[in-house]
Every structure is written in structure tokens, then in C-alpha cells.
MDAnalysis code that builds the backbone (N, CA, C; Angstrom):
import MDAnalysis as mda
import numpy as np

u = mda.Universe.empty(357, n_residues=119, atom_resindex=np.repeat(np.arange(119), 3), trajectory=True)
u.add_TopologyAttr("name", ["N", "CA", "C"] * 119)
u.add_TopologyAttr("resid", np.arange(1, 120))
u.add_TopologyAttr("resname", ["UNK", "UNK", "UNK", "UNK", "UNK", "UNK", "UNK", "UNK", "UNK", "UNK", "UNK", "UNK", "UNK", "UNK", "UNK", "UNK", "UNK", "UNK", "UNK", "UNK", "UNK", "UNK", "UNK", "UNK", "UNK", "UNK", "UNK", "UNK", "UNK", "UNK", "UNK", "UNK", "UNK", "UNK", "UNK", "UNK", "UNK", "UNK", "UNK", "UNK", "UNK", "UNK", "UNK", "UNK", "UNK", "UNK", "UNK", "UNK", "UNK", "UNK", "UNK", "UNK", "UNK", "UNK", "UNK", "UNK", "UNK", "UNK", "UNK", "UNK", "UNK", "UNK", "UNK", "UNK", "UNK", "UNK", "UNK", "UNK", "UNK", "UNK", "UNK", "UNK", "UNK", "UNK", "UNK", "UNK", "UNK", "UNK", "UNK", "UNK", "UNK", "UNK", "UNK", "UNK", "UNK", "UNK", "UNK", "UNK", "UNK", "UNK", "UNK", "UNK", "UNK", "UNK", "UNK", "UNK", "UNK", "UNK", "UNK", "UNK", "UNK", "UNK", "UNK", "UNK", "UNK", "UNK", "UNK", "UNK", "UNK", "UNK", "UNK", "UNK", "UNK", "UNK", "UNK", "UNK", "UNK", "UNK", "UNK"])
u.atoms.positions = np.array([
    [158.343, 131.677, 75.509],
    [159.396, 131.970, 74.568],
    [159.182, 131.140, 73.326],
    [159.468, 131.721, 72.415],
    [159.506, 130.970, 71.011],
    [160.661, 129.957, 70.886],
    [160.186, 128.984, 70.211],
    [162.093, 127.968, 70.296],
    [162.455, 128.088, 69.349],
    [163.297, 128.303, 68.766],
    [164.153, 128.517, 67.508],
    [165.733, 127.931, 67.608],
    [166.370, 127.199, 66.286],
    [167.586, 126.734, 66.481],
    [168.556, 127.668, 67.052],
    [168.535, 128.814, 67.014],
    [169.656, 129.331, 67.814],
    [169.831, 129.270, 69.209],
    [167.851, 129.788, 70.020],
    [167.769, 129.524, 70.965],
    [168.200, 128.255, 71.631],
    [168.137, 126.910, 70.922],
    [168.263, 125.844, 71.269],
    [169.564, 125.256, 71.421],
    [170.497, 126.062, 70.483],
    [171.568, 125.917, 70.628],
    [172.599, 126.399, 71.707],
    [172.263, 127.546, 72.197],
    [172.293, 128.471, 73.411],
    [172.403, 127.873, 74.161],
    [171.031, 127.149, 74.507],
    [170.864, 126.434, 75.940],
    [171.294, 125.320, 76.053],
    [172.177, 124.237, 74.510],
    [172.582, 123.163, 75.042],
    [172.947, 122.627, 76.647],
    [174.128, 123.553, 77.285],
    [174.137, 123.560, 78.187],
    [173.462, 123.200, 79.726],
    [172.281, 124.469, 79.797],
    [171.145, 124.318, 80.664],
    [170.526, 123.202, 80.457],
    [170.987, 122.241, 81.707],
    [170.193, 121.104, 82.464],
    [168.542, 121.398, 82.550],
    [168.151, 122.186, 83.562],
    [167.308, 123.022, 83.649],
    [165.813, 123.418, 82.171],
    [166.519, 123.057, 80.911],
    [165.576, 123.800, 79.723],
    [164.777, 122.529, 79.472],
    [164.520, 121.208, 80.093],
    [163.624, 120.326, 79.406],
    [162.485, 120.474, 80.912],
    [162.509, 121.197, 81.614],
    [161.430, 121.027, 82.655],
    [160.457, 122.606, 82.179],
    [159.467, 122.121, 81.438],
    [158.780, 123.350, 80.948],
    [157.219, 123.052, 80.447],
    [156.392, 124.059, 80.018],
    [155.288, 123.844, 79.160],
    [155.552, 124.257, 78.340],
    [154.311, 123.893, 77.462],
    [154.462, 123.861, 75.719],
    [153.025, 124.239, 75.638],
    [152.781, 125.947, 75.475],
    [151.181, 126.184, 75.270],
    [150.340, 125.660, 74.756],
    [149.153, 125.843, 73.587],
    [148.606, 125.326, 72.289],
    [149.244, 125.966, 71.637],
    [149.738, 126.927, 71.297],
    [150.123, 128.349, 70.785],
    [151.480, 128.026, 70.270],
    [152.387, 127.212, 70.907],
    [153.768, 126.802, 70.833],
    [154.902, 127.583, 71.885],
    [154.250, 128.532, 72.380],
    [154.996, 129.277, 72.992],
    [155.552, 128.088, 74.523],
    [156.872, 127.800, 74.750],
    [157.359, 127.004, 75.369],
    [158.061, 127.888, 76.876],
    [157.143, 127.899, 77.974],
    [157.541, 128.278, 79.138],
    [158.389, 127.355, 80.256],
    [159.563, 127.730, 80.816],
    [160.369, 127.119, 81.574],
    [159.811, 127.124, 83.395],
    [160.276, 125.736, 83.830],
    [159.167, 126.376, 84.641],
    [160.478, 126.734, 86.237],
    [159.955, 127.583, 86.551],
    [160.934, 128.331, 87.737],
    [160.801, 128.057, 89.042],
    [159.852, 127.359, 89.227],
    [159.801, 127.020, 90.777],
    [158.011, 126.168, 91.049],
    [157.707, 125.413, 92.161],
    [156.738, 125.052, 92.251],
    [156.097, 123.946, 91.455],
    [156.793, 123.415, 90.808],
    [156.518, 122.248, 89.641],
    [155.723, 122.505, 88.444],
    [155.723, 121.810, 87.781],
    [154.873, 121.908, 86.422],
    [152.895, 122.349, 87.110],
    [152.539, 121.614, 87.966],
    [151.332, 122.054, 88.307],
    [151.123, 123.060, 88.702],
    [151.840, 123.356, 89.459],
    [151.751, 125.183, 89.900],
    [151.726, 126.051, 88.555],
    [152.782, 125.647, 87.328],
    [153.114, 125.999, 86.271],
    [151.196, 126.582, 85.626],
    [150.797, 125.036, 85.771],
    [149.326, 125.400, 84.782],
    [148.412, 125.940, 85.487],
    [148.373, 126.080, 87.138],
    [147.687, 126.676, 87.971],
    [147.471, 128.212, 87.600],
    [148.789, 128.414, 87.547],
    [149.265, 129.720, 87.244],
    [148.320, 130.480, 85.352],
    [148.561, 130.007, 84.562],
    [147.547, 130.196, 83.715],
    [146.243, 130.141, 83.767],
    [145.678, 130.027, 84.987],
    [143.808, 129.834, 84.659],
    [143.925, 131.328, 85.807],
    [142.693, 131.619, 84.794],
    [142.197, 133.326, 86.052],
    [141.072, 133.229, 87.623],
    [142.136, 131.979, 87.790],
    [141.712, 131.542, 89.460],
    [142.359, 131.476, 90.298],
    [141.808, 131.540, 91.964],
    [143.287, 131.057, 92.555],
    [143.217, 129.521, 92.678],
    [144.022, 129.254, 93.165],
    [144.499, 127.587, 93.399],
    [143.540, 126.915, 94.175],
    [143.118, 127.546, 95.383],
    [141.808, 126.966, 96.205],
    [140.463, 127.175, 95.267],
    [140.469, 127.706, 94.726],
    [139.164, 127.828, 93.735],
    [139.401, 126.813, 92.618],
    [140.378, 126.477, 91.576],
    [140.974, 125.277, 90.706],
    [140.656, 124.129, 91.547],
    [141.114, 123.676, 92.982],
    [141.370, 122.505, 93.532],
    [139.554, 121.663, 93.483],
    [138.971, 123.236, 93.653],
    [137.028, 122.974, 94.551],
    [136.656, 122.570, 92.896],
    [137.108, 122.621, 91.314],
    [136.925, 122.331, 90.197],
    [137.269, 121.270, 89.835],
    [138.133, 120.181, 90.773],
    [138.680, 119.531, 90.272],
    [137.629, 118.448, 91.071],
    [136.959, 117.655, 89.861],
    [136.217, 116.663, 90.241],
    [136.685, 115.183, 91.362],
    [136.312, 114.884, 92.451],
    [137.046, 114.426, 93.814],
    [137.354, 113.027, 93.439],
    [136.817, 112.253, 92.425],
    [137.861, 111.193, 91.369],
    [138.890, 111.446, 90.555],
    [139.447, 112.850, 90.258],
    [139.882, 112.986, 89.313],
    [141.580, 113.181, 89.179],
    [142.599, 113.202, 88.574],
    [143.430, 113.840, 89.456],
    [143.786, 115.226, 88.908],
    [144.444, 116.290, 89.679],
    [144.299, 117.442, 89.556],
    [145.451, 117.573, 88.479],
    [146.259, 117.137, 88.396],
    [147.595, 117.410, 87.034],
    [147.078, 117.156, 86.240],
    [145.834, 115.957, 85.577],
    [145.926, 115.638, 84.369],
    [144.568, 116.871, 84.192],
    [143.670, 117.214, 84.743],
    [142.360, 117.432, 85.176],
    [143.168, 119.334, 84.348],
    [144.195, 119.801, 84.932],
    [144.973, 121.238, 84.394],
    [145.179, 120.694, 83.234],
    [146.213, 119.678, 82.439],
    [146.684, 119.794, 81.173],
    [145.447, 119.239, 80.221],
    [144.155, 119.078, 80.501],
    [142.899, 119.223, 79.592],
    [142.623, 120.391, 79.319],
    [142.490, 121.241, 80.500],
    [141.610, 122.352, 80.410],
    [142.325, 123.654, 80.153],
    [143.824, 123.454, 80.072],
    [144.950, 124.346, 79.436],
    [145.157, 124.228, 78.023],
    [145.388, 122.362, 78.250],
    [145.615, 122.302, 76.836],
    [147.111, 122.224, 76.716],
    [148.262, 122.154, 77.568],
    [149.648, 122.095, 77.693],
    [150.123, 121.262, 77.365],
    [151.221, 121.035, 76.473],
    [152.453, 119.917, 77.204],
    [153.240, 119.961, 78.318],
    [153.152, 118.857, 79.215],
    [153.934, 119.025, 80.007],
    [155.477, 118.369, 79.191],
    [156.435, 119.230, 79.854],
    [158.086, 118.152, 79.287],
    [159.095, 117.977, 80.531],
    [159.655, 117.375, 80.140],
    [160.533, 116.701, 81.252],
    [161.919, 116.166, 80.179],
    [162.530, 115.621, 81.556],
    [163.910, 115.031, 80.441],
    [163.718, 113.878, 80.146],
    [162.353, 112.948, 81.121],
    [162.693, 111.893, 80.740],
    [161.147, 111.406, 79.880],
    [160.273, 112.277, 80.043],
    [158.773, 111.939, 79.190],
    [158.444, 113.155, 79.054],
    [157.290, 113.328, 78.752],
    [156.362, 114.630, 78.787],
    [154.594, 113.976, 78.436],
    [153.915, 114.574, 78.799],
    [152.839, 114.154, 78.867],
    [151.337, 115.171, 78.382],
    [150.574, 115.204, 77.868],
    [149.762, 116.155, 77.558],
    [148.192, 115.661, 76.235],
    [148.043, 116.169, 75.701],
    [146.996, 115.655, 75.209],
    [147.010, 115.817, 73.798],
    [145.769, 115.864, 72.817],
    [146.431, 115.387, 71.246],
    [147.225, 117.000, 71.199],
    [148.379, 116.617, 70.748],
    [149.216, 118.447, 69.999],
    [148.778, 119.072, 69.154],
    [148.614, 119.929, 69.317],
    [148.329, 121.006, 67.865],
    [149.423, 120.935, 67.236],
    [149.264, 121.177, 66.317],
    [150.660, 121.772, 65.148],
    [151.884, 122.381, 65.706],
    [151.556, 123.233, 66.247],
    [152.691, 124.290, 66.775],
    [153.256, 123.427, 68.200],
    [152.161, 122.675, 68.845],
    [153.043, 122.228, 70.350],
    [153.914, 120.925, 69.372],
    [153.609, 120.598, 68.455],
    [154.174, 119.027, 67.739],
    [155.599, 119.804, 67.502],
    [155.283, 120.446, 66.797],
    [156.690, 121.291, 66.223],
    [157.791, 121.817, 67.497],
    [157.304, 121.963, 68.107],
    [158.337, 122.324, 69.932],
    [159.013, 121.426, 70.134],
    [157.965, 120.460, 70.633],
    [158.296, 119.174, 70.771],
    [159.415, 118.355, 70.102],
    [159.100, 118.568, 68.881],
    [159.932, 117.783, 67.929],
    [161.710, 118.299, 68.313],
    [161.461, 119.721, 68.351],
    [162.722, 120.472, 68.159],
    [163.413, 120.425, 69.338],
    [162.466, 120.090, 70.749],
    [163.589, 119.833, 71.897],
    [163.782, 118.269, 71.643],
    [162.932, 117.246, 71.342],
    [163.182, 115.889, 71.316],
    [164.812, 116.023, 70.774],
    [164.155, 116.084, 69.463],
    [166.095, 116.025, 68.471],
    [166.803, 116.666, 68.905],
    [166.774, 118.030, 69.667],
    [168.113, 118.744, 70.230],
    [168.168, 117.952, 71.520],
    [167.504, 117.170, 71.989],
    [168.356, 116.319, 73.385],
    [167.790, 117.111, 74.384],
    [167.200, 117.380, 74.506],
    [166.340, 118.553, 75.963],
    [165.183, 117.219, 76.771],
    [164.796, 116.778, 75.790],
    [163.839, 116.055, 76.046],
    [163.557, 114.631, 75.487],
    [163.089, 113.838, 75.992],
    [162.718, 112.209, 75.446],
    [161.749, 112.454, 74.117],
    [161.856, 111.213, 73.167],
    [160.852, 111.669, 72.567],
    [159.999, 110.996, 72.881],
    [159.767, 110.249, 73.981],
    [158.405, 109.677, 74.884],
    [157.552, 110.532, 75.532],
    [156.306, 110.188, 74.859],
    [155.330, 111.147, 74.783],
    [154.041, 110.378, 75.660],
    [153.243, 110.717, 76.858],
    [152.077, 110.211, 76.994],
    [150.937, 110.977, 76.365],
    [149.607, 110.455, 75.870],
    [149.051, 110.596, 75.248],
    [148.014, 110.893, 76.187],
    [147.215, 111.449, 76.998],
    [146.387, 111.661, 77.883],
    [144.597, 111.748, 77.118],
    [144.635, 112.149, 75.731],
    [143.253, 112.150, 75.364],
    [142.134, 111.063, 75.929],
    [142.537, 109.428, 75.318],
    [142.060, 108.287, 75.642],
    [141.547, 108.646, 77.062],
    [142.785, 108.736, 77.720],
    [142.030, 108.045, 79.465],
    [141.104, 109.719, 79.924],
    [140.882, 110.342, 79.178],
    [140.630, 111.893, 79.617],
    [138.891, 111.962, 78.836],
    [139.315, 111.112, 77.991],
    [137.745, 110.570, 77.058],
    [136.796, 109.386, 78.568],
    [137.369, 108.773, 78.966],
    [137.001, 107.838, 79.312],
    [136.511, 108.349, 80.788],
    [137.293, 109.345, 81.632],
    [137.013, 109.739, 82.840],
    [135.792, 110.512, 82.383],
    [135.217, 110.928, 81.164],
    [133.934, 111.731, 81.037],
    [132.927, 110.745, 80.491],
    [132.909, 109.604, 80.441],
    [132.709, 108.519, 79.754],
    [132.029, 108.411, 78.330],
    [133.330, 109.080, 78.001],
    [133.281, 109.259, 75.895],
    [133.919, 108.083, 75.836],
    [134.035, 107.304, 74.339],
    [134.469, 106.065, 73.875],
    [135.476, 107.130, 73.060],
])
């Protein structure tokens, strides 16, 4: 879904609207069941036992999805994901200030450089 102030205003209410992804794209999906990992599972054209056999056996599998998606993850109380594009910054921004979400952000690039051993 696209976020827009009306939308945002709508959902003051809904507890529920800060547990979501944030594409590259900006498009901001809520997530409905199965957690945020199932969430990014769900976007790759694999199944889950085929993702898991990809996921290098040091690595861990949540951060190992929001590289290779490219997502924000959000939450109410952080969100976590890698450098933003334009459009995920701009989401972001707009649930931070409407109160959906913290504006505590983890930064995942660094340690995601380092597990491939880039400086």
C-alpha cells in the first residue's frame, strides 16, 4: 500500500499498522501472520526450504532476507533494514512522526559488509 496522510490518519487507531515492510519501492506491506520473516520469505520466487539451504550456516536468516530483498523491517519499537532508498526514507519518516513507529532505526549495511568481508 502506498502511505499517504490520509491513510495515516485512518489508521491512527490500529495498534497493529507499525508491524510491516517497507519495499525499495516504498510500497509499505502490513504483515498478517507468521512474522516479519515469513513476510520476506514470502517475496523471493522460492520456497522456504530452498531460502533456508541459501542461507549461509554462519549467517542469520532475518538479516541474510532484508539484504537480498532490500526491506525495512518496522516495528513499534525499532525497525531495522539496510541503507534506504529515497522512497523507503520517506515511509519511514511518515510513520516515525505519525507515531506508528520509533524513529530508531538499525542500520544493517556495516555488519552485512563485514559478514562478506568488505571494509
Amino acid at each position: 500500500m502506498k502511505i499517504t496522510e490520509e491513510l495515516l490518519n485512518e489508521r491512527k487507531k490500529d495498534s497493529n499498522f507499525s508491524d510491516g515492510i517497507i519495499l525499495p519501492d516504498g510500497d509499505y506491506r502490513l504483515i498478517q501472520g507468521g512474522g516479519h520473516l515469513n513476510a520476506l520469505v514470502e517475496l523471493l520466487p522460492y520456497t522456504k526450504d530452498e531460502i533456508f539451504k541459501m542461507v549461509p550456516e554462519n549467517d542469520s536468516p532475518l538479516f541474510w532476507l532484508i539484504e537480498k530483498t532490500g526491506c525495512v523491517l518496522t516495528d513499534y519499537n525499532s525497525s531495522v533494514g539496510m541503507d534506504m532508498t529515497p522512497q523507503q526514507e520517506k515511509v519511514f519518516q511518515a510513520l516515525a512522526d505519525h507515531g506508528f513507529i520509533s524513529h530508531e532505526y538499525f542500520n544493517l549495511t556495516k555488519q552485512r559488509q563485514k559478514v562478506h568481508g568488505q571494509k
